[in-house]
C-alpha positions in Angstrom: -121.5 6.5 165.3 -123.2 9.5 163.8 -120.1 10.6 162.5 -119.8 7.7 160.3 -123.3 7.4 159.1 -123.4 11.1 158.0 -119.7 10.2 156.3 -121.6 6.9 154.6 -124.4 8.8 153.3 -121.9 11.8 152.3 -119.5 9.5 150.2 -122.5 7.3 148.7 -124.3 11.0 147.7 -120.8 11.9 146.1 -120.2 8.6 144.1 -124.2 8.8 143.3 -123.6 12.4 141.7 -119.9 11.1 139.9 -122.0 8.2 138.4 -124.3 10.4 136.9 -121.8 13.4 135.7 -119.6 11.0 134.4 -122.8 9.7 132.6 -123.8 12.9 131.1 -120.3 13.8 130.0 -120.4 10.4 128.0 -123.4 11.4 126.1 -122.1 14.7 125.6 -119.2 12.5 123.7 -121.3 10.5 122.3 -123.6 13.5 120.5 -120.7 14.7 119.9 -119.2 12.6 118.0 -122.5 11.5 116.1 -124.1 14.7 115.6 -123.4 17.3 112.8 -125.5 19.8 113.7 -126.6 20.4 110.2 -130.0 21.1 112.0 -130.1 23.6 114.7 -130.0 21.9 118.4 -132.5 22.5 120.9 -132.1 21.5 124.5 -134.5 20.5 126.9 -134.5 23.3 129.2 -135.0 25.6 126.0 -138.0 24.5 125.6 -141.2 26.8 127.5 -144.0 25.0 126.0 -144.9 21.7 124.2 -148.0 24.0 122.2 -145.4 26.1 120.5 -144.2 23.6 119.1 -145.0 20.6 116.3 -143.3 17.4 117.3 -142.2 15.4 115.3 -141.2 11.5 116.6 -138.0 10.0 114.6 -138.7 6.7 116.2 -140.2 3.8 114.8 -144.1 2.7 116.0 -143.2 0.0 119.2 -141.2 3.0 120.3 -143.8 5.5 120.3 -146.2 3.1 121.4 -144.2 2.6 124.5 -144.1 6.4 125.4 -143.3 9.6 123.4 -143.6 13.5 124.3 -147.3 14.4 124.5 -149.0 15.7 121.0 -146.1 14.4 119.1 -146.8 12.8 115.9 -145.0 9.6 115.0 -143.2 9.9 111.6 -140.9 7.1 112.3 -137.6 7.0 110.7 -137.4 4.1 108.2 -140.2 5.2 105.7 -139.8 8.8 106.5 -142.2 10.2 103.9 -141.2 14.2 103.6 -144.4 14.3 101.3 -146.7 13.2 103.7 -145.5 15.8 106.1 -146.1 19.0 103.6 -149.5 16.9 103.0 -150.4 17.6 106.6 -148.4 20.4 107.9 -148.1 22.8 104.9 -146.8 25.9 106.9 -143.2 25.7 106.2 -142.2 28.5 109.0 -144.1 26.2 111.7 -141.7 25.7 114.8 -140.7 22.0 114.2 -138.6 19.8 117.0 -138.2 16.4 115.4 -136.5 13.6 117.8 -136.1 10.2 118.0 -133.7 8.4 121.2 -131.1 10.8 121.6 -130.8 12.4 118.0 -129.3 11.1 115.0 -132.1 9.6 113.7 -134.1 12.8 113.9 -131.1 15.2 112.8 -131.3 12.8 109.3 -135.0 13.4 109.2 -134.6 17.5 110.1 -132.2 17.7 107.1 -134.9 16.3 104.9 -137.3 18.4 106.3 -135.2 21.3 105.5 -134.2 20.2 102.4 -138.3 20.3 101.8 -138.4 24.0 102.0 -139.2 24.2 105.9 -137.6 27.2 108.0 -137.8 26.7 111.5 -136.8 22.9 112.5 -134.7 21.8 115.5 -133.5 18.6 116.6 -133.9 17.7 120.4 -130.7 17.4 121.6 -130.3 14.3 123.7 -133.6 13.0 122.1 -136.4 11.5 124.3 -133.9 10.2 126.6 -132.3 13.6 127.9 -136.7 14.9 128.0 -136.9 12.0 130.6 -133.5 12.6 132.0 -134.8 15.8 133.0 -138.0 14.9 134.6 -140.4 16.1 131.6 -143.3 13.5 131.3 -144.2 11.3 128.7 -147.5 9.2 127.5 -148.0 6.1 126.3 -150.3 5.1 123.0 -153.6 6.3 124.5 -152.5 9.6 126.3 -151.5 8.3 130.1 -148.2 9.1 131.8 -145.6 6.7 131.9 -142.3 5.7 133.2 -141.4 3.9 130.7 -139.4 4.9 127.2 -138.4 2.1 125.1 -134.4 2.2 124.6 -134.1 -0.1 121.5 -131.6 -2.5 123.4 -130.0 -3.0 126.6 -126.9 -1.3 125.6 -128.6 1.9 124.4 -130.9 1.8 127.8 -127.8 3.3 129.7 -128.3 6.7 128.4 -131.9 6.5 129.7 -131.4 6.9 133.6 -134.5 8.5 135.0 -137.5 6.2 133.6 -138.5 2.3 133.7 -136.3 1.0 130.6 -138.4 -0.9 127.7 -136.1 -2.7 125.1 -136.4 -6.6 123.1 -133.8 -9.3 124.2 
């Protein structure tokens, strides 16, 4: 009986960990085949310290509202205003990470940023989703730690899989 309890838990484990490779390799395609990498990449595990770092959110307000990466300022990505930006943040060598979901919407935004004159801006590869895929927290609109990270739709929310899922029906 013991045998086939530790055989249960060993085969669920192992389909567990396939679910969740096979998911990672699929938004490895998908970045793949969305990104251009016209702005340099930066992983999550790259990254030491939020502090040396502006953040820059790609995402639109409801989004941010929901959760983003603590001190990040919301730009959002519709009425991305590169003026504003060299308004407020005049140092063009400032580190920059500019992300949004899981980075095509902030890779658009880093090539305008770029195109602005500024030096050192990376996208975050894998966007907010892979930060919360890899257990890095998150706050909602006044500063708290949350779970959740809006996914724009049910569809997108599968490339969210650590985190409570916010999306509209």
């Amino acid at each position: 009986m013991r045998y086939i309890k530790a055989t249960v838990v060993l085969l669920l484990f192992l389909s567990l960990k396939s679910v969740t490779f096979g998911q990672s390799k699929k938004i490895e395609r998908l970045l793949k085949n969305n990104l251009k990498e016209s702005v340099p990449i930066l992983r999550v595990s790259e990254i030491e310290s939020n502090a040396d770092y502006l953040f820059l959110d790609a995402r639109e307000t409801k989004e941010f509202q929901t959760s983003h990466i603590e001190g990040a300022i919301p730009i959002g990505f519709d009425f991305f205003d590169v003026q504003k930006i060299e308004q407020s943040y005049p140092n063009k060598t400032r580190p920059i990470i500019v992300y949004c979901s899981i980075g095509v919407r902030s890779e658009l935004v880093g090539e305008k940023l770029r195109a602005a004159g500024y030096t050192n801006v990376y996208n975050l590869y894998g966007g907010i989703f892979e930060w919360k895929n890899q257990s890095k927290q998150v706050v909602d609109s006044v500063g708290v730690p949350t779970e959740k990270v809006h996914t724009y739709s049910k569809e997108w929310s599968r490339w969210l899989s650590n985190g409570e899922k916010i999306y509209e029906d």
